[in-house]
C-alpha positions in Angstrom: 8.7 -53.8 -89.1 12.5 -54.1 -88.8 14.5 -56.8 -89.5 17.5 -57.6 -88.2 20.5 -60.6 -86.9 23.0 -61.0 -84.1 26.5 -62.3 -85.7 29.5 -63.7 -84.1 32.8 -62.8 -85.2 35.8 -64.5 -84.4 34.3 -67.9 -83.9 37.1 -70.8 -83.8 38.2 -71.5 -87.2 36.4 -68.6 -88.8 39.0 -67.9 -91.9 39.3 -64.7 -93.6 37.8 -65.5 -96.5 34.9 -66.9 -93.9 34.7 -63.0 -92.5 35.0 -61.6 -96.0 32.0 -63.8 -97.2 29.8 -62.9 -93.8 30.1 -59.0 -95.2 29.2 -60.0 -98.8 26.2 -61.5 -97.2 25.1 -58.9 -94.8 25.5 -56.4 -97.6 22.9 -58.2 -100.0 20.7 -59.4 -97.3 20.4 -55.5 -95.9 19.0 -55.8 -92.5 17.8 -53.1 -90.8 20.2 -53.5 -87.6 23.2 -55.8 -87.0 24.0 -56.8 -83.4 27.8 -58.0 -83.1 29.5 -59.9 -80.8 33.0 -61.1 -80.2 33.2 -64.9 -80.1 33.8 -65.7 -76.5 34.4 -69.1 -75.1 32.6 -71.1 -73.0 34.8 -74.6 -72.0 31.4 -76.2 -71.5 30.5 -76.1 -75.3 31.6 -78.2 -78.0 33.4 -74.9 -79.8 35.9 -74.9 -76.9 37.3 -78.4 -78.5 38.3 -76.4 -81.9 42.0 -75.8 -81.9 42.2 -72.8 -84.5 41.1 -69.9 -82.2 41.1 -66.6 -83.9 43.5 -64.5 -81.9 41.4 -61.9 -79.8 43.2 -58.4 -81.8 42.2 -60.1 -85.3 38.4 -60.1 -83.5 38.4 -56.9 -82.4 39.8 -55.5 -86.1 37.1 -57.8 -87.8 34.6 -56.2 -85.5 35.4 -52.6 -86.4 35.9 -53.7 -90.0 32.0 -54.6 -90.3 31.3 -51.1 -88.5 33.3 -49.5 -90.7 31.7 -51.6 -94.0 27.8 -51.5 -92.7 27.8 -48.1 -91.1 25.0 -46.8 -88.2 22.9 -50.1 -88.7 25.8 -52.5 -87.0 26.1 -52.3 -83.1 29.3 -54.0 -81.5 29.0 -55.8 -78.3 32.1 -56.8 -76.3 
C-alpha cells in the first residue's frame, strides 16, 4: 500500500522558513507520492481575510523547488 499527501504551497502567510520546514518534513516522513498544489484563493473562505499573500512567482519557484528537492514522487498541480 502506498502512502501518500496533497500539500499546498503558497498559502497566505506561509514564510520561508514555513516552506523550508514543509521539505524537512516531507523528507523524513517519505511518502510514497506528493500531490502539490498552488494556493489559490477563494473570497468565500476565511484565508481570503489574511493580508500577507505570497506573491504568485514566489509559488510557482516554491513549487519547482519541492520537484526539484523530492524528485519523481512529487506531482505539481496548477
Amino acid at each position: 500500500m502506498a502512502q501518500g499527501t496533497h500539500i499546498i504551497v503558497g498559502f497566505p502567510d506561509e514564510s520561508e522558513e514555513d516552506f523550508i520546514e514543509t521539505i524537512k518534513l516531507l523528507h523524513s516522513i517519505n511518502f510514497d507520492f506528493i500531490s502539490c498544489f498552488a494556493y489559490s484563493e477563494n473570497r468565500k473562505t476565511a484565508s481570503a481575510k489574511i493580508e500577507n499573500k505570497v506573491h504568485p512567482e514566489l509559488i510557482s519557484e516554491r513549487l519547482e523547488r519541492l520537484k526539484k528537492e523530492l524528485g519523481e514522487k512529487v506531482k505539481v498541480y496548477r
